[in-house]
C-alpha positions in Angstrom: -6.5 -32.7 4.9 -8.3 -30.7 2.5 -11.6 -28.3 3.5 -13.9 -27.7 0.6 -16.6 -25.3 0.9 -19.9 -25.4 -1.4 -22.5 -22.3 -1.6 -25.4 -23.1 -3.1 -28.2 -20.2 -4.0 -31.5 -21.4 -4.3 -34.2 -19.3 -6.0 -37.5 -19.1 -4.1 -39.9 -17.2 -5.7 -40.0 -13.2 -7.7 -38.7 -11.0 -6.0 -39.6 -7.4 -8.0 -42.2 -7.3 -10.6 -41.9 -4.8 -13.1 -44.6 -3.1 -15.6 -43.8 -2.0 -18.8 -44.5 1.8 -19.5 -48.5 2.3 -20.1 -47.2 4.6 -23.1 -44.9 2.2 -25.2 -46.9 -0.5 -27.1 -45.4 -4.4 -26.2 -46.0 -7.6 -28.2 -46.6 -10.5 -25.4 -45.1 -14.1 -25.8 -46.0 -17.2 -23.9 -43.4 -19.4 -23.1 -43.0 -21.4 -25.6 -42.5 -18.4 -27.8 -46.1 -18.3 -29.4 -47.1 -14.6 -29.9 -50.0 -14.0 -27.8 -50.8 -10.1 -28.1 -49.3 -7.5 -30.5 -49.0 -4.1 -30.0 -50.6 -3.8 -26.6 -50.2 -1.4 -23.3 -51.3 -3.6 -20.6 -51.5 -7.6 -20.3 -55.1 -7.3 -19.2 -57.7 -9.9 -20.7 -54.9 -12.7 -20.2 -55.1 -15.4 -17.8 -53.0 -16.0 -14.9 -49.6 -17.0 -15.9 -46.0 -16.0 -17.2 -45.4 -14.1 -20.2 -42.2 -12.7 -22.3 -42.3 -8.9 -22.4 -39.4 -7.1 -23.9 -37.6 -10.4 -23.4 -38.2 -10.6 -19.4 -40.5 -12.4 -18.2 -43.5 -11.2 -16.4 -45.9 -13.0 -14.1 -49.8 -11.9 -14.0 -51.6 -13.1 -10.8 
């Protein structure tokens, strides 16, 4: 008799959400890689969604 065991991890929503630095310029992304902003401190004046900062991905409610 064998006894397997599965763990599964399932991901349920973000957890931490981190700003950038107000100080250091960012060039936003949306997700399908289109350049959105250049050069910017804050993501205000977007809409709602998820965007690539620094190569993380960042959600603004």
């Amino acid at each position: 008799m064998y006894l397997c065991s599965v763990l599964a991890t399932i991901v349920t929503g973000i957890e931490i959400v981190e700003t950038p630095a107000a100080e250091e310029p960012f060039d936003v992304y949306d997700l399908g890689g289109r350049q959105v902003l250049q050069r910017v401190t804050s993501l205000d004046g977007l809409p709602a969604g998820v965007y690539i900062v620094n190569g993380k991905k960042m959600l603004k409610k």
